[in-house]
C-alpha positions as CSV (number, residue, x, y, z in Angstrom):
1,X,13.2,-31.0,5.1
2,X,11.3,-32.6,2.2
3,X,7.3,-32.1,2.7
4,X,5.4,-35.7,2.1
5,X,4.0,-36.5,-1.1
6,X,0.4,-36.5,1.2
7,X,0.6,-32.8,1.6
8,X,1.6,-31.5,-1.4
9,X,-0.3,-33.8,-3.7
10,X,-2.9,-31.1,-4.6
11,X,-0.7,-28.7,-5.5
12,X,1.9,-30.5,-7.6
13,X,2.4,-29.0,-10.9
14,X,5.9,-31.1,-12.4
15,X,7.2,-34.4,-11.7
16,X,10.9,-33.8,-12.8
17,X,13.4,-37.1,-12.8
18,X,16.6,-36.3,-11.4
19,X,19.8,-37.8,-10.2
20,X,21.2,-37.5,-7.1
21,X,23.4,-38.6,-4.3
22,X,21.3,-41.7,-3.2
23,X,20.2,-42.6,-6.7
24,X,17.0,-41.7,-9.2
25,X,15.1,-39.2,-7.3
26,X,12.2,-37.2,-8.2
27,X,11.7,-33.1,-8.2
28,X,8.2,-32.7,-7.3
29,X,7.4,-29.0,-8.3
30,X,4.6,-27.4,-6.7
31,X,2.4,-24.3,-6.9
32,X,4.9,-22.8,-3.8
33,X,7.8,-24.6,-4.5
34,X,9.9,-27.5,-5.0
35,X,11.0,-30.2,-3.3
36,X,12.8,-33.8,-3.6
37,X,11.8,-37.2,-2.9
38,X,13.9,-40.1,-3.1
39,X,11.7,-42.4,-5.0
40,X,11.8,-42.4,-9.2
41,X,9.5,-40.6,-11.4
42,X,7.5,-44.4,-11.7
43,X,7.0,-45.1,-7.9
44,X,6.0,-41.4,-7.3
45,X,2.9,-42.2,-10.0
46,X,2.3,-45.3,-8.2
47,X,1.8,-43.5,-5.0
48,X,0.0,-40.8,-5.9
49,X,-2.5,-43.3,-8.1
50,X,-2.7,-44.7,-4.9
51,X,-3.3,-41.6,-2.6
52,X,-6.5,-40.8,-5.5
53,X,-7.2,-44.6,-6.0
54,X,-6.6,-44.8,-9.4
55,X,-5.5,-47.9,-11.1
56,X,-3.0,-46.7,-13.5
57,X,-2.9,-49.3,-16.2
58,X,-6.6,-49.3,-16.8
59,X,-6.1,-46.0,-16.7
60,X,-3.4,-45.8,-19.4
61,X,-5.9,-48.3,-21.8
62,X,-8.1,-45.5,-21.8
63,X,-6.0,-43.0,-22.3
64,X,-4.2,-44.4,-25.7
65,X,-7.7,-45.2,-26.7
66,X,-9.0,-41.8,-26.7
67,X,-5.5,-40.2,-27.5
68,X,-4.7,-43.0,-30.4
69,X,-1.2,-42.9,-28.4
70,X,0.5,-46.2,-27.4
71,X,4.0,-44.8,-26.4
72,X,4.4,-42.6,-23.3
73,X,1.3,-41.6,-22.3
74,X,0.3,-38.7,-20.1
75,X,-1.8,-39.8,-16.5
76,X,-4.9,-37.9,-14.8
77,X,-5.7,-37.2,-11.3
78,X,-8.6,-35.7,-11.6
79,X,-10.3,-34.4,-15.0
80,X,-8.7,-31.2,-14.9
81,X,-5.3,-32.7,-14.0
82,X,-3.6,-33.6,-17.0
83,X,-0.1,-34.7,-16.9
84,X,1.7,-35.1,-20.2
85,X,4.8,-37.0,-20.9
86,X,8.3,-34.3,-21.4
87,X,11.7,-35.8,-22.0
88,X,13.6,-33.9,-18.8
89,X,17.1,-35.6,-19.4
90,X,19.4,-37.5,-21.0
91,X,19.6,-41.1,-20.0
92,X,22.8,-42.2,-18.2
93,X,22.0,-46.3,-18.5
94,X,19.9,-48.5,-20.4
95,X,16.3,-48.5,-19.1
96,X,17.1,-45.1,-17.5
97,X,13.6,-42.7,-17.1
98,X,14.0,-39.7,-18.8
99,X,10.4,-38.0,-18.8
100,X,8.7,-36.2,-16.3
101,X,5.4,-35.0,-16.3
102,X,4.0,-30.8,-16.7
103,X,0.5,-30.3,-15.5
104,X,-0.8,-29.1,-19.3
105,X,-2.9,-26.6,-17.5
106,X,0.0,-24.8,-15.9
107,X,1.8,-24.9,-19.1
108,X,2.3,-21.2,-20.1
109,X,4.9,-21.3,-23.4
110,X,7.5,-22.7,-25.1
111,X,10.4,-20.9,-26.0
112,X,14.4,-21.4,-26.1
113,X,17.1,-20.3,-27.8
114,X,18.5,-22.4,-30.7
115,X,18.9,-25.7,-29.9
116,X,17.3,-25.6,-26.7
117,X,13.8,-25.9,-25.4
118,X,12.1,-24.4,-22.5
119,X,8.8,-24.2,-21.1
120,X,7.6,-21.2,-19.6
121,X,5.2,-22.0,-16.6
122,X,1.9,-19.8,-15.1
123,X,4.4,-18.7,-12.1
124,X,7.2,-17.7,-14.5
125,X,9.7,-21.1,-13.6
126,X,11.4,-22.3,-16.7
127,X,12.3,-25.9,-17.4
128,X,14.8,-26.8,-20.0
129,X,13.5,-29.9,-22.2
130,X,15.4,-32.3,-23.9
131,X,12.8,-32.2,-27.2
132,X,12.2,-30.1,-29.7
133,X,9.6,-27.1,-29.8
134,X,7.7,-29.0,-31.9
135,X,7.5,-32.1,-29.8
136,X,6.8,-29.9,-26.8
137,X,3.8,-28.5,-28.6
138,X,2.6,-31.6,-30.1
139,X,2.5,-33.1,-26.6
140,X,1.0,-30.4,-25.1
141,X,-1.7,-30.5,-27.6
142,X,-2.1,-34.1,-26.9
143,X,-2.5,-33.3,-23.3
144,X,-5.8,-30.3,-24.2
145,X,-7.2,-33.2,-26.4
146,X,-7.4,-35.5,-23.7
147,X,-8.2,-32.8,-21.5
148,X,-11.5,-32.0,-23.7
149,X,-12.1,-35.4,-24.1
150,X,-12.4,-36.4,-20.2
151,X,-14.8,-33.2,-19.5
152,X,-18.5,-34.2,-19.5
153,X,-20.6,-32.9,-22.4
154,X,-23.6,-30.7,-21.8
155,X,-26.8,-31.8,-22.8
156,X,-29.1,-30.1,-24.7
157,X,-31.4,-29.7,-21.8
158,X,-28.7,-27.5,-20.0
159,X,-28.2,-25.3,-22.7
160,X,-32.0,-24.2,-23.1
161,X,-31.5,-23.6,-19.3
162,X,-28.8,-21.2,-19.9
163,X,-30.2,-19.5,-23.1
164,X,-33.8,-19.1,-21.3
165,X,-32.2,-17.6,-17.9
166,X,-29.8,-15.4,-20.5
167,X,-33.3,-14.1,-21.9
168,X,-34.9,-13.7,-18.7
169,X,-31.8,-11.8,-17.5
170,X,-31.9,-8.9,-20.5
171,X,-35.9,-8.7,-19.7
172,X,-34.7,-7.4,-16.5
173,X,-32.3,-5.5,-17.3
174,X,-34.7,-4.1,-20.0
175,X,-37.7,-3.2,-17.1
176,X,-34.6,-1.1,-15.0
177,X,-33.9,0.4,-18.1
178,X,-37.2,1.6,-18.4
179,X,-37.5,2.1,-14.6
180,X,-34.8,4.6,-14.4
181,X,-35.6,6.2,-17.7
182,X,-38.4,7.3,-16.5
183,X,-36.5,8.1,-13.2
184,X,-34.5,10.5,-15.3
185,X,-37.1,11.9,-16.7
């Protein structure tokens, strides 16, 4: 029995577009396994902008704005969450969705033989693409960019933090030195 989108919504790594008995359907690949739901590729992003209240178009302005993308963009669930665009399929009809989406942080390689591309996920699945390597990579680097752009900068203030406790940590570690140097001795 397929598990609701509600419970596995944190631990979804691919959306996958498939076809199947009862029409467009959707592969949602998790961190434990995979399972289908009936809806396409474009309702299961409506519904899980909704279950994280996100408002996907103004969403997607900002995205091509700090990506300088217009086409297929990727989506965000949270700041680490990164979903990039991957053609998945061939299209059988005019209008027919052939991208799914990969989590670019659970993106391990690509690789393929000739003429095919695959990408190599953290848990060791493989999914056949229908681009080349040098798509794949392009949009994966896409997907880090954006990544790096939606993490918050540190301030200058935060880094004096770290470089004073960093300082006061080796004066420590300098006194036990000494301490059991002289322990030693």
């Amino acid at each position: 029995m397929p598990k609701q989108l509600e419970q596995v919504k944190n631990a979804i790594v691919v959306l996958r577009p498939t076809y199947s008995p009862w029409g467009d359907s959707t592969e949602l690949w998790t961190r434990e396994g995979m399972s289908v739901d009936r809806r396409s590729i474009r309702s299961i992003k409506k519904a899980l902008a909704r279950l994280y209240a996100i408002d996907l178009s103004a969403q997607g302005e900002q995205v091509a704005d700090l990506i300088e993308r217009q086409s297929v963009l990727p989506f965000y669930l949270q700041p680490e969450r990164i979903f990039i665009p991957l053609k998945m399929r061939t299209a059988r009809c005019p209008n027919d969705r052939c991208c799914g989406y990969v989590d670019v942080s659970y993106i391990e390689n690509i690789g393929g033989d000739k003429g095919t591309t695959r990408l190599l996920l953290k848990d060791g699945r493989t999914l056949d693409l229908f681009c080349t390597p040098g798509t794949a990579a392009q949009t994966i680097c896409m997907g880090q960019k954006l990544s790096s752009s939606l993490q918050p900068e540190r301030s200058t203030e935060d880094e004096d933090v770290i470089v004073k406790a960093a300082l006061l940590l080796l004066q420590r570690l300098k006194t036990l030195n000494d301490i059991l140097h002289n322990f030693a001795d």
